[in-house]
N, C-alpha and C positions, 0 to 999 in steps of 0.2 A: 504494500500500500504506500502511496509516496506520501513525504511527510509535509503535510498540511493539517493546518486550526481545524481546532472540533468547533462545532457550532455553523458551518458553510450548508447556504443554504440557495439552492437553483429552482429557477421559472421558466419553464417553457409554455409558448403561447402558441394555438394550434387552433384552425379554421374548424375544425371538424374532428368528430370521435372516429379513430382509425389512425389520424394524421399521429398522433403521440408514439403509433406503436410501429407506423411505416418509416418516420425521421428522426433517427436516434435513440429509438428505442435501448440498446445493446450500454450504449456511453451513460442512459438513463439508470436501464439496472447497476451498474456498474458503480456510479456513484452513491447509489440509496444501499449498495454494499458494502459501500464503503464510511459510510455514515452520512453522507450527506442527506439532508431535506428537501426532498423533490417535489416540485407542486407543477402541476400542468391546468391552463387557462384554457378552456375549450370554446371558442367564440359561440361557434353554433349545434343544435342537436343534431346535425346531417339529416334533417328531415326530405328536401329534396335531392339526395345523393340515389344514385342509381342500384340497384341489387346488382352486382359483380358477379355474384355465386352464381352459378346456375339451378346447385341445388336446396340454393335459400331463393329462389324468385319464384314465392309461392304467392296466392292471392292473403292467406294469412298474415303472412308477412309483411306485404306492400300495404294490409289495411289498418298496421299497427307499427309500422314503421320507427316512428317517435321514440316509443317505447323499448322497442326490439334494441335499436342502438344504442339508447340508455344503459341498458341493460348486457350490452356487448362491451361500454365503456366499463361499466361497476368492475367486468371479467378480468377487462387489460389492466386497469388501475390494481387490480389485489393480484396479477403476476409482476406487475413493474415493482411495485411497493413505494408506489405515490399516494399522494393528496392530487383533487381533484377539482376544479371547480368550473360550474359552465356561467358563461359569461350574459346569456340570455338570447341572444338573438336568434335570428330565424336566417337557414341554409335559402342560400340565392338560388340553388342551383346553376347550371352550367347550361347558357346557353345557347340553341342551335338555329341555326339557319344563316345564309347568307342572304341579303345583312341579317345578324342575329336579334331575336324580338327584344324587345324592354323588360329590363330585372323588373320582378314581380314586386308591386307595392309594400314597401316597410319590410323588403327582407336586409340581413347584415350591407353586403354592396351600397345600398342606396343611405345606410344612415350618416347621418352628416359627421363629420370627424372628430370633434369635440365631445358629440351625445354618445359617438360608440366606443369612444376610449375612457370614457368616465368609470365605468365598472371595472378597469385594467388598472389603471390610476387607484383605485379604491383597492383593488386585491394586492398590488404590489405594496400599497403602503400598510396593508397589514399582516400580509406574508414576508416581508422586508427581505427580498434577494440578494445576495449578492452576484448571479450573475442571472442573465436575462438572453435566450433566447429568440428567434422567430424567421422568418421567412426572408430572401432577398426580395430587393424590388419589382422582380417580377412573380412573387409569388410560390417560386420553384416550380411553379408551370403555372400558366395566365387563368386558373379558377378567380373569379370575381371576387368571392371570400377570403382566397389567400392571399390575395392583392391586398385587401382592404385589411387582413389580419397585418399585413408586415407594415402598413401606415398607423395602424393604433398602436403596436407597439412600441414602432419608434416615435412616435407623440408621449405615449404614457412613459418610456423610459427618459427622455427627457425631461418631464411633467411632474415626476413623482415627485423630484426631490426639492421642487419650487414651493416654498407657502404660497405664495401668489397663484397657484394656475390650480385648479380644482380643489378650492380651499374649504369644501366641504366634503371630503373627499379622504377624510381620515390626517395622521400627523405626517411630518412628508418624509420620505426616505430616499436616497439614492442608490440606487443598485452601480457597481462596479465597473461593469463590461458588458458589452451589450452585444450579443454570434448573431452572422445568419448560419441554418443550417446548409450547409451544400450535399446533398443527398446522393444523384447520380451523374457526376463530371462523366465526362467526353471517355477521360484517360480510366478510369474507373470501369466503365464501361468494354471498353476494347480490350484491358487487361484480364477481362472476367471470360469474357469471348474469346481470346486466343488460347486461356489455360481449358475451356471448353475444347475447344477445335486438338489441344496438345493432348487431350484425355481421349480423343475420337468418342466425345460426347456434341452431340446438337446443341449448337448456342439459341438460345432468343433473344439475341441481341442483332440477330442478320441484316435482317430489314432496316430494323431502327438505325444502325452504322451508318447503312449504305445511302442512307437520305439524312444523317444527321453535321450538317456543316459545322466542323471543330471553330470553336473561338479560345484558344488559349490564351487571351487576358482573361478569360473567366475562369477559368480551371485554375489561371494563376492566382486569382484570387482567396483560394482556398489556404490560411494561416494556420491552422490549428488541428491538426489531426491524433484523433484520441485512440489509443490501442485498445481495444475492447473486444477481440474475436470470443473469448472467456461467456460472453455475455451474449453471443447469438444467439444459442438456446432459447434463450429465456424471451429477446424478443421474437422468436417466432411462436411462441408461445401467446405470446403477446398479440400478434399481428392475429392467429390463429382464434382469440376471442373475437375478431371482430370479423362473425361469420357470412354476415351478407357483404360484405366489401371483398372477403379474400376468398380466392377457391383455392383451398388445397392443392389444387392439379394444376394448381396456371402458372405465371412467369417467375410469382414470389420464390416461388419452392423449384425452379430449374435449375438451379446452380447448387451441387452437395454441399453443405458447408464445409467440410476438409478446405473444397477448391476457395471456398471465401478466404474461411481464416488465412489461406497458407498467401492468396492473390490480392488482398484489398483487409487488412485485419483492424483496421480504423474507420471512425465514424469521422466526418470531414466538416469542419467550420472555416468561418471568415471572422475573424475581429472587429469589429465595425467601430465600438466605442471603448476604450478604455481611461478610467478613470485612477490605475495606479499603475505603478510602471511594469512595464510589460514589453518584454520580446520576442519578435516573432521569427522563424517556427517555432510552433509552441505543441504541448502534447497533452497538455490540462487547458481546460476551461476557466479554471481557476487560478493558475497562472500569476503569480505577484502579487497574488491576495495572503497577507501575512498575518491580518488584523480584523478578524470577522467584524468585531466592535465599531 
C-alpha cells in the first residue's frame, strides 16, 4: 500500500448508474481497499438509457425501468464499497435522427448550469473530497448528460470552496485536484487488439481501428495512470450488476483479463486542477496530498 494520510477521501461524478462501474471502476475498488472514502455522485437515474442486454429487454423490465436500475446501482455500490448519492435529475436520453429532435423538457441537458450544479456544490461541501473526478469536455463520448455532467462539475469544483457562490449550499470546502477520467485512448485500444491478434484470438476492436482517426495530443493528455489490474475482478463484478446495460456475451467480456492485466494494467487520468504541488506522470490520484486536514 503506498504511504499516504489516513483520512483521504475521493468523489466521482457520473451521468448515469453503470457509468461508476464502466470508468474506473478497478482504481475505485482499489482505493476503498485501501482505506480510502469513496462517494460516487450519480446525476441521473438512467431512466431513458436503452436495454443493452438482450436478455434483460423484456416488457417487465422496460415498464419498470426506474426502479430496475436503482436497484442494479444499490448491487454495484455494495461490490465497489462506496457511498452513493443521486443527484436528482432526469436521463436526456440520447438522441437520434439527423438533424437530431429537441432534449425532452426538464431533463439533466437542458437545466440551466447554476440550478444543476447546486446539488454537487451541496454534496461536495459535505462529503468534503479531496480529490474530484468527472468527464473530459467532450463527455468521453458526446451523450448530452455526460457533456453537461463534466460542466457541473467543473463549476461545482470551482464553487465549493467560495463562501460567495452557493452560499446556501452548506460551509465551503475545497477539494485538491480535480481528473478527467480517460477510459478508452486510441493507444489503449490497439495495444489490446494486437495482444488479441498475438493470442490468435478475435479482436473487437477491428472495425472501431479501422475508422477510428488517432489524435495523439489526446492520448497525450493522459497524466496519471493508476496500477490496478489486482482490482479487475471486482469491477467486472461490478459492471456485471448492472444487468440491463451489460451482456455478459458482448464486447465488455472479449478480452481475458490475463490479456488486460498483463496489456493495459492501469486505469488512465488527466490532471486538470491541482491545488498542491504535484508532478506529472503521476501513479496516484492522490499524489502531493500530504495533509488531508
Amino acid at each position: 500500500m503506498p504511504d499516504r494520510p489516513e483520512g483521504l477521501r475521493l468523489m466521482h461524478v457520473h451521468a448515469h448508474p453503470d457509468d461508476e462501474s464502466s470508468k474506473g471502476a478497478a482504481s475505485t475498488a482499489m482505493y476503498v481497499a485501501q482505506g480510502v472514502d469513496v462517494h460516487v455522485a450519480t446525476c441521473t437515474g438512467g431512466e431513458r438509457g436503452s436495454i443493452l442486454n438482450p436478455k434483460m429487454d423484456r416488457p417487465d423490465i422496460l415498464a419498470n425501468i426506474s426502479e430496475v436500475r436503482r436497484q442494479e446501482m444499490e448491487r454495484a455500490r455494495d461490490i465497489l464499497g462506496i457511498r452513493q448519492d443521486w443527484l436528482g435529475f432526469v436521463d436526456s436520453g440520447w438522441p437520434e435522427g439527423d438533424p437530431p429532435p429537441p432534449l425532452p423538457e426538464g431533463c439533466f441537458a437542458t437545466v440551466p448550469l447554476e440550478e444543476a450544479a447546486e446539488p454537487l456544490v451541496r454534496l461536495i461541501r459535505s462529503f468534503r473530497p479531496h480529490v474530484l473526478t468527472t468527464y473530459d469536455e467532450r463527455g468521453g463520448y458526446p451523450h448530452p448528460d455526460h457533456i453537461k455532467c463534466h460542466e457541473i462539475s467543473v463549476e461545482a469544483f470551482d464553487a465549493a470552496g467560495d463562501p460567495e457562490r452557493y452560499p446556501d449550499a452548506g460551509e465551503p470546502w475545497q477539494p485538491l485536484k480535480l481528473y478527467y477520467h480517460h477510459g478508452w485512448s486510441w493507444a489503449k485500444t490497439k495495444a489490446l487488439h494486437d495482444a488479441m491478434l498475438e493470442h490468435d484470438l478475435e479482436s473487437p476492436y477491428e472495425e472501431r481501428l479501422a475508422t477510428w482517426e488517432r489524435e495523439p495530443e489526446w492520448d497525450d493528455r493522459i497524466t496519471t495512470r493508476v496500477p490496478c489490474a489486482e482490482w479487475f475482478g471486482v469491477r467486472d463484478q461490478a459492471l456485471l450488476a448492472h444487468a440491463t446495460q451489460i451482456d455478459p456475451d458482448g464486447m465488455w467480456f472479449a478480452i481475458p483479463r490475463e490479456i488486460q492485466e498483463d496489456v493495459w494494467p492501469t486505469e488512465d487520468f488527466e490532471l486538470v486542477v491541482s491545488h498542491v504541488a504535484s508532478e506529472v506522470p503521476e501513479d496516484d490520484l492522490f499524489a502531493g496530498i500530504t495533509d488531508p486536514a
